[in-house]
DSSP file (Angstrom, degrees, kcal/mol; ACC not computed):
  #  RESIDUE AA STRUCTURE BP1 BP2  ACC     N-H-->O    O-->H-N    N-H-->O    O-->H-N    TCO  KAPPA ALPHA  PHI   PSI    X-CA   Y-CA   Z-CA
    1    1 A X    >>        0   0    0      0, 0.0     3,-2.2     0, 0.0     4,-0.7   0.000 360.0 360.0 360.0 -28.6    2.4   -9.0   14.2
    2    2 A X  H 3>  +     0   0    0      1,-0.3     4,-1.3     2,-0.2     0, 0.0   0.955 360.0  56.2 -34.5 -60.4    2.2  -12.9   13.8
    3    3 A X  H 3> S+     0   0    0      1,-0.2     4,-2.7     2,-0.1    -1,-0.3   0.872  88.3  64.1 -35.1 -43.6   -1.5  -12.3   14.0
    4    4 A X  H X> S+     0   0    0     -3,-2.2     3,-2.2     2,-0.2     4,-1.0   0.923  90.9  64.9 -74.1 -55.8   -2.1  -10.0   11.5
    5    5 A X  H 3< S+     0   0    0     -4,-0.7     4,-0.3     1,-0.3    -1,-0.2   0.720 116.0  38.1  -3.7 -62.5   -1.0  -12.7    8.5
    6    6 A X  H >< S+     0   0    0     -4,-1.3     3,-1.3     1,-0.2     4,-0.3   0.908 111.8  53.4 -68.1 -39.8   -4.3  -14.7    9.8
    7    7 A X  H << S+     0   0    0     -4,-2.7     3,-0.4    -3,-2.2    -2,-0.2   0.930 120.4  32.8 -78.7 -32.7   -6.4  -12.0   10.5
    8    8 A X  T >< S+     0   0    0     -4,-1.0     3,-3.0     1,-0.2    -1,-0.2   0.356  85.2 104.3 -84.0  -0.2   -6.0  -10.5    6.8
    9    9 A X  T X>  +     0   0    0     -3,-1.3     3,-2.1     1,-0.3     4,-0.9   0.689  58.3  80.8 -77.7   0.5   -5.6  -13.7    5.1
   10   10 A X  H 3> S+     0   0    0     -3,-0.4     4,-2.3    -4,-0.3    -1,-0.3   0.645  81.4  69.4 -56.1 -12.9   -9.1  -13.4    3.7
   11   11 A X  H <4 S+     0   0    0     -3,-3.0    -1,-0.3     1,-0.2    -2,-0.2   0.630 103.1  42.9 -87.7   1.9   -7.5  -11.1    1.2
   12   12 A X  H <4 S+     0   0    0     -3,-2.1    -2,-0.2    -4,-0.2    -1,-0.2   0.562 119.2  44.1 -92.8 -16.9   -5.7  -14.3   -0.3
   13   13 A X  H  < S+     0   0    0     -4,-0.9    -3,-0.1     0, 0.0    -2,-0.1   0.805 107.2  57.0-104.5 -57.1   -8.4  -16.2   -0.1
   14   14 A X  S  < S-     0   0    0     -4,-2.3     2,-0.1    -5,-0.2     0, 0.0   0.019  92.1 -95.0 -75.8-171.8  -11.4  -14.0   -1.4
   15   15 A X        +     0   0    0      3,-0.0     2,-0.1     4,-0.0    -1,-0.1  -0.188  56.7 165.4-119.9  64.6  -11.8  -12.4   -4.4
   16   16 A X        -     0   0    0     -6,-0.3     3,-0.2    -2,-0.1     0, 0.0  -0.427  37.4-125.4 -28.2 112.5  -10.5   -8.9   -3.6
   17   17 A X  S    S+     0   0    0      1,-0.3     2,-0.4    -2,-0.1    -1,-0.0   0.771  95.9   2.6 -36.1 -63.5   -9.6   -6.3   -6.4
   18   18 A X  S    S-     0   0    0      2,-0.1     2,-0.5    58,-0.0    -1,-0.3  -0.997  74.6-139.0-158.0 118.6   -6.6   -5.7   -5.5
   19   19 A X        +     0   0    0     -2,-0.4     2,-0.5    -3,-0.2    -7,-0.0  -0.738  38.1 160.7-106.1 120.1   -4.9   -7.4   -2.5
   20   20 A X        -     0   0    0     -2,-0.5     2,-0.3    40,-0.0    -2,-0.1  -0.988  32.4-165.0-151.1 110.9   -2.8   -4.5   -0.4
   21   21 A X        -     0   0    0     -2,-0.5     2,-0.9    28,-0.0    -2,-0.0  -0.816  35.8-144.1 -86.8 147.6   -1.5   -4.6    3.1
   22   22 A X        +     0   0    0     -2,-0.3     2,-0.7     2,-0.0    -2,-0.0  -0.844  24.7 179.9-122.6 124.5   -0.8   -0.7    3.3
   23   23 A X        -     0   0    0     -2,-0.9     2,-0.5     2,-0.0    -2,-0.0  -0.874   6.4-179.0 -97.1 108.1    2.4    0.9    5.3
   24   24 A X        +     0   0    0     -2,-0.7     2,-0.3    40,-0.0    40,-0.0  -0.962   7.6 165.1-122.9 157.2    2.8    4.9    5.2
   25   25 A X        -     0   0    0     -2,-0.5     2,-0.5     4,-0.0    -2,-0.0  -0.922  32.5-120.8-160.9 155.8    5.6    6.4    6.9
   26   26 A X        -     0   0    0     -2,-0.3     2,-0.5     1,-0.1     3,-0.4  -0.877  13.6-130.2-119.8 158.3    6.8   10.0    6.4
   27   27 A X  S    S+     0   0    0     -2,-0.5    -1,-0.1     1,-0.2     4,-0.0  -0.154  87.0  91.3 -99.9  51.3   10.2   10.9    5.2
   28   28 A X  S    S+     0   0    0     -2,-0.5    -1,-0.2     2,-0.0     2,-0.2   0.292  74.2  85.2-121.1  26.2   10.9   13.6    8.3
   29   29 A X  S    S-     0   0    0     -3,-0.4     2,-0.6     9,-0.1     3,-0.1  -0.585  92.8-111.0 -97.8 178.7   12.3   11.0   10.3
   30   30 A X        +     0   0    0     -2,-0.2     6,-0.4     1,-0.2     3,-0.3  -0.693  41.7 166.7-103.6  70.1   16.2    9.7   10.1
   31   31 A X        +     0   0    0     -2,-0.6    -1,-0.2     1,-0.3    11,-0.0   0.640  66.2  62.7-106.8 -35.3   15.5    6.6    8.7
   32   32 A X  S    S+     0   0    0     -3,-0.1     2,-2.3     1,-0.1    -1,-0.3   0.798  74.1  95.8 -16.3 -62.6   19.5    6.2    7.8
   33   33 A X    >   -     0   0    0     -3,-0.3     3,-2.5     1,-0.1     6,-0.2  -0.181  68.2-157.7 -54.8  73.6   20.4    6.3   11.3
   34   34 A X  T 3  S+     0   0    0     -2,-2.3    -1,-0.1     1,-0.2    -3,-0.1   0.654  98.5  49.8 -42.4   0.6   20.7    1.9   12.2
   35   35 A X  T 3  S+     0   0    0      4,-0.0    -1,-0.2     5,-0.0    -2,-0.1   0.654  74.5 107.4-101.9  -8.0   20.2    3.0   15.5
   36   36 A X  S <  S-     0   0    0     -3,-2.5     4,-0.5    -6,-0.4    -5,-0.0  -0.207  71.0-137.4 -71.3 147.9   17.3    5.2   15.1
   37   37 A X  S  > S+     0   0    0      2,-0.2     4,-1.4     1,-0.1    -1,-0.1   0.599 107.7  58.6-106.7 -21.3   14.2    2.7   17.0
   38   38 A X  H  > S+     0   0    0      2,-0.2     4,-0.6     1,-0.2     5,-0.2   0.627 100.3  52.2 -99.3 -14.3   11.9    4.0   13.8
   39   39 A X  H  > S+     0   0    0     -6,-0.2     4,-1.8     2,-0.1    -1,-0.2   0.816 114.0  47.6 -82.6 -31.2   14.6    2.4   11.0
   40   40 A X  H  > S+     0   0    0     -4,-0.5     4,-1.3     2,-0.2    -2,-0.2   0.835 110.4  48.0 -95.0 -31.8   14.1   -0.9   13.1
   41   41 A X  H  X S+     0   0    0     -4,-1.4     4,-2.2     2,-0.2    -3,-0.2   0.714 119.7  39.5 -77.0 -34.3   10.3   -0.8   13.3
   42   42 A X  H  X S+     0   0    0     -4,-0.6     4,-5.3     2,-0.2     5,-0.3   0.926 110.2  56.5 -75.6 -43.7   10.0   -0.2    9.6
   43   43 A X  H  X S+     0   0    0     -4,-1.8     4,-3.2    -5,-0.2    -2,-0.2   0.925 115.6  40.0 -21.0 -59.5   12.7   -2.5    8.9
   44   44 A X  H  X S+     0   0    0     -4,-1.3     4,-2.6     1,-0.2     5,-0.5   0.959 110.8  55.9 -57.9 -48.1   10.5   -5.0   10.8
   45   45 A X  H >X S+     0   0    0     -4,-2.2     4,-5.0     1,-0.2     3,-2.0   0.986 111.6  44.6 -48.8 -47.1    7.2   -3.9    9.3
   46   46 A X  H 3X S+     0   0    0     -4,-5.3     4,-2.0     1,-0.3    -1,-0.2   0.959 110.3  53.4 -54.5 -37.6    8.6   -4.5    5.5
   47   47 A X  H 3X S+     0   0    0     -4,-3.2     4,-1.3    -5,-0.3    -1,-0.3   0.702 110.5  51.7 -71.3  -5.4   10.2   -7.9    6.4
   48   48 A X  H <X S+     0   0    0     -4,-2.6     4,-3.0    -3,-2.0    -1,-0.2   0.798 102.4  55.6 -96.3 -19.3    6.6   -8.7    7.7
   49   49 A X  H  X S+     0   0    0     -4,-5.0     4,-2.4    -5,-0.5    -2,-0.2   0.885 113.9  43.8 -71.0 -28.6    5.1   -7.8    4.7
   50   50 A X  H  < S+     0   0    0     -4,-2.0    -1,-0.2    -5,-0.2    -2,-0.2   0.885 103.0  55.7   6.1-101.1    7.3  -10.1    3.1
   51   51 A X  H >X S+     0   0    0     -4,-1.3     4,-3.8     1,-0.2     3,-0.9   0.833 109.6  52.6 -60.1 -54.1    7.1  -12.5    4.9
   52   52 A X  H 3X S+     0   0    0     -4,-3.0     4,-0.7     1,-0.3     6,-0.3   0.834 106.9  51.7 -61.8 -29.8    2.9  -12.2    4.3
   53   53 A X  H 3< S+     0   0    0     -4,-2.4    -1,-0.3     2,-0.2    -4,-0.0  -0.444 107.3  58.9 -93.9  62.3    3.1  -12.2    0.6
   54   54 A X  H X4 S+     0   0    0     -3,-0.9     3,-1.3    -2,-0.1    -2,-0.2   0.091 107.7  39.1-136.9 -57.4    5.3  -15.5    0.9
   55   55 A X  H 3< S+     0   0    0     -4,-3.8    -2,-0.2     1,-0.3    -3,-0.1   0.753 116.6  52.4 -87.5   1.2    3.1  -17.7    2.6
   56   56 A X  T 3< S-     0   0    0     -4,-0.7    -1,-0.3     2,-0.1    -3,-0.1  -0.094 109.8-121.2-106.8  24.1    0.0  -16.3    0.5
   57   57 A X    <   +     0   0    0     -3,-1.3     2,-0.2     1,-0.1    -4,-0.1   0.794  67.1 146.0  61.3  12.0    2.1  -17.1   -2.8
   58   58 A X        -     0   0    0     -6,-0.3    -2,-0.1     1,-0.0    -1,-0.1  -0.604  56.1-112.5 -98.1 162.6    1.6  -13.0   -3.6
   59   59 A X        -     0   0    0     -2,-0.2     2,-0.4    -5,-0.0    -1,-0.0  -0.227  28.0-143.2 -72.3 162.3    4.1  -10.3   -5.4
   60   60 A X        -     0   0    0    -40,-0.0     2,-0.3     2,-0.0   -40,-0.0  -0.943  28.1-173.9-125.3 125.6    5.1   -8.0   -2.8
   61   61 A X        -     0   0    0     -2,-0.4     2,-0.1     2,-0.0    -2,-0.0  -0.990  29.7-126.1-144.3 133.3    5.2   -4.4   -4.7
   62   62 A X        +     0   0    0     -2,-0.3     2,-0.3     0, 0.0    -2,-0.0  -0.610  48.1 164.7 -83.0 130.0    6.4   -0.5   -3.6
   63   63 A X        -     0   0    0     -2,-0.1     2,-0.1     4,-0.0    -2,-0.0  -0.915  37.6-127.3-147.5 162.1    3.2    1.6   -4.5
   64   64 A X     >  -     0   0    0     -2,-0.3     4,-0.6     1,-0.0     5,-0.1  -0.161  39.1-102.1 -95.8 171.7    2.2    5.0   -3.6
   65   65 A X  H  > S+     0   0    0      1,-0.2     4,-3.0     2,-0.1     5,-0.2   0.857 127.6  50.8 -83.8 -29.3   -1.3    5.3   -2.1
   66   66 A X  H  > S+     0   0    0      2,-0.2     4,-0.9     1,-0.2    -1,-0.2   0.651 104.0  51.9 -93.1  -1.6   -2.2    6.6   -5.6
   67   67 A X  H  > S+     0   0    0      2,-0.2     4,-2.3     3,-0.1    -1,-0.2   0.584 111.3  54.4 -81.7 -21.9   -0.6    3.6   -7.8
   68   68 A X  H  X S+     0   0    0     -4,-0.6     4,-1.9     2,-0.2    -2,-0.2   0.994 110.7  41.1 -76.1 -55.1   -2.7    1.6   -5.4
   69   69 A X  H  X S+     0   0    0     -4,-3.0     4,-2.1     1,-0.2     3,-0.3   0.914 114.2  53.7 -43.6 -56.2   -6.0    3.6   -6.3
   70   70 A X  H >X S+     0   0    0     -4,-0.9     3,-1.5     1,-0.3     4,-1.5   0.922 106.8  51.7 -57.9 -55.5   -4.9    3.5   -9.9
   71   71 A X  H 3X S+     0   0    0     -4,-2.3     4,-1.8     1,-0.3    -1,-0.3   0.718 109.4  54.7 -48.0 -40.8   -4.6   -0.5   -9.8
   72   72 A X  H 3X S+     0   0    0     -4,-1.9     4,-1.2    -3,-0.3    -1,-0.3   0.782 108.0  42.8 -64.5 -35.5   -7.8   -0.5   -8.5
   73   73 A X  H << S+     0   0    0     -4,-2.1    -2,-0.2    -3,-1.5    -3,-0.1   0.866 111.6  53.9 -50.0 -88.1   -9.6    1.5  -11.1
   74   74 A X  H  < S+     0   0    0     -4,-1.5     3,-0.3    -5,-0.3    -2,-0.2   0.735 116.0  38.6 -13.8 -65.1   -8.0   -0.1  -13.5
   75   75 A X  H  < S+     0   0    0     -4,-1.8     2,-0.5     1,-0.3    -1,-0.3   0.764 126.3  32.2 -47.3 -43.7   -9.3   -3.5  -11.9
   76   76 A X  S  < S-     0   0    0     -4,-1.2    -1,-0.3    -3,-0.1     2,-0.1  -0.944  89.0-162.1-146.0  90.5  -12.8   -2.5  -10.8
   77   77 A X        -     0   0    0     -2,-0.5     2,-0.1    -3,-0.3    -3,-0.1  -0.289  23.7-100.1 -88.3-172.9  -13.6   -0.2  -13.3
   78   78 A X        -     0   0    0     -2,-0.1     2,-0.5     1,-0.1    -1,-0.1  -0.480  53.5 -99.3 -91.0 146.9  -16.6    2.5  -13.0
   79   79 A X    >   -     0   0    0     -2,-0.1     3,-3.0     1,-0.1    -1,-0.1  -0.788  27.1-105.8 -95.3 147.1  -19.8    1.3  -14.9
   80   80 A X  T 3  S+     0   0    0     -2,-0.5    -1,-0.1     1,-0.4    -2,-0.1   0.285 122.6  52.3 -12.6 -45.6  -20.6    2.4  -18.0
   81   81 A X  T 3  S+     0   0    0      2,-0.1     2,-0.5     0, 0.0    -1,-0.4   0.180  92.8  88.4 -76.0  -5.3  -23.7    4.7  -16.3
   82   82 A X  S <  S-     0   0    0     -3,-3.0     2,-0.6     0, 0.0    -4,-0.1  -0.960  74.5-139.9-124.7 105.3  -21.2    6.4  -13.6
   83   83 A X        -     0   0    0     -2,-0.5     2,-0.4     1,-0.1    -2,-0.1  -0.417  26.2-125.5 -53.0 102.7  -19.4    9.7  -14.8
   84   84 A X        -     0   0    0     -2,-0.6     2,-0.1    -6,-0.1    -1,-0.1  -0.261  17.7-139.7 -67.4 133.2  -15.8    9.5  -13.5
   85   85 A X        -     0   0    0     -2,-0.4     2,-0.5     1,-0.0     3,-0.1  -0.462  16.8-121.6 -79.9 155.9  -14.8   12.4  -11.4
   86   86 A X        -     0   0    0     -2,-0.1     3,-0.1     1,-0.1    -1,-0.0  -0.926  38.9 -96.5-106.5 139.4  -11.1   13.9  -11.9
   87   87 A X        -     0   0    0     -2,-0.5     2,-0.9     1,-0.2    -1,-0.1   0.259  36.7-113.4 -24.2 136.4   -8.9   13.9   -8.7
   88   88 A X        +     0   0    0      1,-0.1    -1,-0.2    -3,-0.1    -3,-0.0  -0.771  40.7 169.3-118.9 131.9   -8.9   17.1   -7.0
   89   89 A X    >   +     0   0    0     -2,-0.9     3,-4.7     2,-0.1     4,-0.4   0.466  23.7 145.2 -81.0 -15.9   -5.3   18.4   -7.4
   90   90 A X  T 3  S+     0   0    0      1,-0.2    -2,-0.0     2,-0.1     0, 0.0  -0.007  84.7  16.2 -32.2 125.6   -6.3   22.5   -5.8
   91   91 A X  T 3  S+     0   0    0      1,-0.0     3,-0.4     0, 0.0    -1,-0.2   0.026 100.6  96.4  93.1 -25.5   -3.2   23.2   -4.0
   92   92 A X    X>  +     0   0    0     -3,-4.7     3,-2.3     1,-0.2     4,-1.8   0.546  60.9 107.6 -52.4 -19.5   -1.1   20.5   -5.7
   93   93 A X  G >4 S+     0   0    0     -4,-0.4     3,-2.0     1,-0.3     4,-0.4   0.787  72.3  37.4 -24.8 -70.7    0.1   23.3   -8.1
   94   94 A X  G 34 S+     0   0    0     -3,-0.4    -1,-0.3     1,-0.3    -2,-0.1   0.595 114.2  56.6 -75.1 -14.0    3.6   24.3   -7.3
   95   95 A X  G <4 S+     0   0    0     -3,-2.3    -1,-0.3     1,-0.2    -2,-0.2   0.565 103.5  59.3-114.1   6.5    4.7   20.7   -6.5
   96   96 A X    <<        0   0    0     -3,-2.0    -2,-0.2    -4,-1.8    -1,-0.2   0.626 360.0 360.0 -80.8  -5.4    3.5   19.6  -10.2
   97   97 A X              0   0    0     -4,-0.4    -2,-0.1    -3,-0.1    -1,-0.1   0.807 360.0 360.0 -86.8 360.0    5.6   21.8  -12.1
């Protein structure tokens, strides 16, 4: 993983909306379990993310793939000429109410 710090550090450097290493994981694992080999590989992954916003002076911050999207709008908004479309939610029903 030592690499990847260098290979990505162009997002510290350039001037990139919104600067995101992204980690997803699913919650159907046992992620409790300190012996479980997928608690120890995430374990690792967070402390390297860490560890990457440390030596690039950056916030390290929990976001969902769609707080990251939001941050980005928000940042690099649509121009003025561009209709924004709204998310489509079709199937999302039952888990909004």
């Amino acid at each position: 993983m030592g690499n990847l710090i260098h290979e990505n550090a162009y997002l510290a450097r350039e001037e990139v909306a919104v600067k995101m290493l992204h980690v997803s994981t699913h919650n159907l694992f046992e992620f409790q379990d300190e012996r479980d080999f997928r608690r120890q590989t995430l374990l690792g992954i967070i402390e390297h993310v860490f560890r990457v916003a440390r030596e690039f002076d950056l916030e390290a911050v929990g976001a969902t793939t769609a707080e990251a999207a939001a941050a980005y709008r928000e940042t690099v908004p649509l121009p003025a000429s561009v209709t924004a479309r709204a998310l489509d939610r079709r199937g999302h029903e039952k888990n909004d109410e």
